[in-house]
N, C-alpha and C positions, 0 to 999 in steps of 0.2 A: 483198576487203571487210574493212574493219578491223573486229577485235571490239571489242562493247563490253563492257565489265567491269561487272555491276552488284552493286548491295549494298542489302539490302530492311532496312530498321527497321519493327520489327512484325511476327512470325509466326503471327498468325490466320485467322480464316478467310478474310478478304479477301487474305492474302497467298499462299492458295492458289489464289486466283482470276488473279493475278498471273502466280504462277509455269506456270498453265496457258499463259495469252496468252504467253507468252515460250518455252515449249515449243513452241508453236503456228508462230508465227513464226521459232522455228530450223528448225523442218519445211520452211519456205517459206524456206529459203535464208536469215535474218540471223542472222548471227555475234554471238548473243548467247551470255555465262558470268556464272551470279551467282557474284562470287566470295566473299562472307559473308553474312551473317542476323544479327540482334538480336533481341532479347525481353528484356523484363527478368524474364521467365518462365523460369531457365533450364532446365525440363520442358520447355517450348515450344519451345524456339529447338532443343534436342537432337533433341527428334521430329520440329522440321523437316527438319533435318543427316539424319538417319536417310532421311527420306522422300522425301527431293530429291538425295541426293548428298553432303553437303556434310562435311567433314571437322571435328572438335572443335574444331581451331585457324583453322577458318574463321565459328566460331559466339561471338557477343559476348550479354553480359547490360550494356556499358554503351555505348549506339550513338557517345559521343565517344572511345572507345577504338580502334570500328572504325571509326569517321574518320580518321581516324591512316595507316590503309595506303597505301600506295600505286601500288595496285592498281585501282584504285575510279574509274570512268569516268562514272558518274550511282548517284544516289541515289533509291531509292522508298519515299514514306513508308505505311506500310499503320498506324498505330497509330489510337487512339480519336481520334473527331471534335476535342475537346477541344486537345489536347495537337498539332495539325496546325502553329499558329503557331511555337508553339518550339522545336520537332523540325526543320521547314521552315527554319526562319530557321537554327538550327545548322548545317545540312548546304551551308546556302549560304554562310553565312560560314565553312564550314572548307573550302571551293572549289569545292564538287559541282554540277550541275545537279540540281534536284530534282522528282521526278515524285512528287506528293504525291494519296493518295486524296481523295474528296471527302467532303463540302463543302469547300470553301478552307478555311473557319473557321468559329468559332461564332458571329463577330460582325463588323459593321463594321469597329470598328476594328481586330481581328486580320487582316483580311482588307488593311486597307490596310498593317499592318504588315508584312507575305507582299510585298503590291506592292513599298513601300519597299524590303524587302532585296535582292530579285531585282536591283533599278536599284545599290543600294549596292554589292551583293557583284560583278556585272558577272554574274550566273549566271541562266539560263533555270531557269522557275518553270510546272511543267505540272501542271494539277490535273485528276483523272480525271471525265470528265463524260459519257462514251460513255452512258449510262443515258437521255441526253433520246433514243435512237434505239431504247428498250425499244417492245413491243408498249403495255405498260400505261402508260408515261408518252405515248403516240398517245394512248388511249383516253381519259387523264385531260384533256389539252390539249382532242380535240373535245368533251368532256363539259363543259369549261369553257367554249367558246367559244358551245356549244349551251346553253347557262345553266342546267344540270342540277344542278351544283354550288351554287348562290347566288349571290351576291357575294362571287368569291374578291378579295379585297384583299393 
């Protein structure tokens, strides 16, 4: 099985969440290696290196710097909601496939901007959405559907 090389922008807490699932599934047989981390924290990005493995010259403070490698098989964006469009759009226009947390975006139009690039750059554009399969987004759906909520619009 071919490995995949991956490279996470954003070492928060959501990026620990990440690196479990990918831990998880090397258990189960996929040949995954993160081979770098960003942060523009570089407190952050070192105590992730520390915490996961990962080597000082494997750890960036500026994610188009660690674009540059190439080493780098997909891209995962874990940064603030905000910042998802042009972090996403960068990684796809410097060649990566990008698996970017969610929301897609904060808006419409950053969101059709996300679509556009993916078709522009020729790169798959995967946004994390496993959460509609949470206990509590069940709970909230038949709470809505059971009209408990009001008129959710």
């Amino acid at each position: 099985m071919k490995e995949i090389r991956i490279a996470i922008i954003g070492t928060g807490m959501i990026s620990d969440r990440h690196m479990t699932v990918i831990n998880n599934l090397k258990k189960r047989g996929q040949n995954l290696t993160v081979v770098a981390a960003c942060d523009i924290v570089k407190e952050k990005v070192e105590a992730f290196g520390r915490k996961y493995g990962l080597p000082e010259d494997r750890l960036y403070t500026d994610f188009r710097e660690m674009l540059k490698r190439d080493d780098i098989d997909e891209v995962e964006v874990c940064v603030h909601n905000n910042l998802h469009t042009s972090v996403a759009t960068a990684v796809m226009a410097a060649g990566y496939p990008c698996y970017s947390e969610k929301p897609m975006a904060a808006s419409y139009a950053d969101a059709k901007i996300l679509y556009d690039a993916q078709k522009k750059y020729g790169q798959k554009l995967a946004v994390q959405i496993s959460s509609i399969y949470n206990p509590q987004t069940r709970i909230a759906k038949k709470m809505i559907a059971e009209g408990k909520l009001g008129d959710v619009y």
